[in-house]
N, C-alpha and C positions, 0 to 999 in steps of 0.2 A: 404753731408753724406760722413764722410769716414768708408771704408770696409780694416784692415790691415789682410794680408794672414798669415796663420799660417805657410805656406809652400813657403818659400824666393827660395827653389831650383824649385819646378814645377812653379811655381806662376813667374814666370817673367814679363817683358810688353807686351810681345803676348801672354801669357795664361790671364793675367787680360782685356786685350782688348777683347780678344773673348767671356770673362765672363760678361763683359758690352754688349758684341754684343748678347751671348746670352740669356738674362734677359732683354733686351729691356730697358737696363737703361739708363737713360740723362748726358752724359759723362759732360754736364756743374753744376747738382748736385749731382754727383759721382765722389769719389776721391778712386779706389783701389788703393793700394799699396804692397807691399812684404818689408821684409826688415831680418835681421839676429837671428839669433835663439838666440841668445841673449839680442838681443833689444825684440822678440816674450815673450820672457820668461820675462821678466821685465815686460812690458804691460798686458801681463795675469796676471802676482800678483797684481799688480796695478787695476787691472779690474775687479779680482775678476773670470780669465776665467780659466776654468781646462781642458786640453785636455792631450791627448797622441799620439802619432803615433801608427799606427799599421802595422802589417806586411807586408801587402801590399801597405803601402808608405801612406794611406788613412787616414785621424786624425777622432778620437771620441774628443768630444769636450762639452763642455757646449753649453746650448742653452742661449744667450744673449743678449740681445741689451742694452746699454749704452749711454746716453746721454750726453754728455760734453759744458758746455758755451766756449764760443772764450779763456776764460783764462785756461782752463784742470780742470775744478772744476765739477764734481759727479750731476747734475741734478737728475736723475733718471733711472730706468733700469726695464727691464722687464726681469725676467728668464722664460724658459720655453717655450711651441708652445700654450698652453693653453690661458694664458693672451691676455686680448685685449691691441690696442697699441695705443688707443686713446688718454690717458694722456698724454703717451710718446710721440707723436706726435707733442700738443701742448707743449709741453716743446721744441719739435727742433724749434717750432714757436719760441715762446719766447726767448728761447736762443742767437738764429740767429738774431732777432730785437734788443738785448739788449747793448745798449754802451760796448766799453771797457775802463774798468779802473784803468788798469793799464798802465801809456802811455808808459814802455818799451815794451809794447806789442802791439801798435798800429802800423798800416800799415806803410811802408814807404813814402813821400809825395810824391806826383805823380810829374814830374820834369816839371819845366814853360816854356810854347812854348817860343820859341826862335820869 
């Protein structure tokens, strides 16, 4: 699962560490990140996510979740806190089990013991 920060200035690697630490999440399928408000704002149109900052540095935002296969292609999403996330769920299954294919987008090959 990746979680990207709307807020690249507060959101650093010790504020995302302590947001894993406090949400009891498995930093091996947890991937936060932060990243520039330009890359933020491209990701949100692409994602369909609308937020703003407010005055207190604190963002109003869409409620969203967004499922993505290994090559950046639109599965499915749920808006809202209403929705159950059942489907979406099996979609991160699926997703995640699914070959890729495209092979410029395959791992690199692990290197041969010596």
């Amino acid at each position: 699962m990746v979680l990207v920060s709307l807020d690249g200035v507060r959101d650093d690697p010790s504020g995302l560490a302590e947001v894993i630490r406090r949400h009891a999440l498995d930093p091996s399928r947890w991937h936060l990140t932060s990243t520039t408000d330009e890359s933020v704002r491209e990701l949100s149109a692409a994602l369909g996510v609308r937020y703003r900052r407010m005055a207190d540095g604190s963002f109003n935002h869409s409620a969203l979740l967004t499922v993505l296969d290994r090559e950046g292609v639109v599965k499915g999403r749920v808006e809202g806190t209403a929705q159950g996330v059942e489907a979406l769920a099996q979609l991160v299954v699926e997703s995640s089990a699914a070959p890729l294919t495209d092979p410029r987008r395959s791992p690199a090959p692990s290197p041969r013991p010596r």
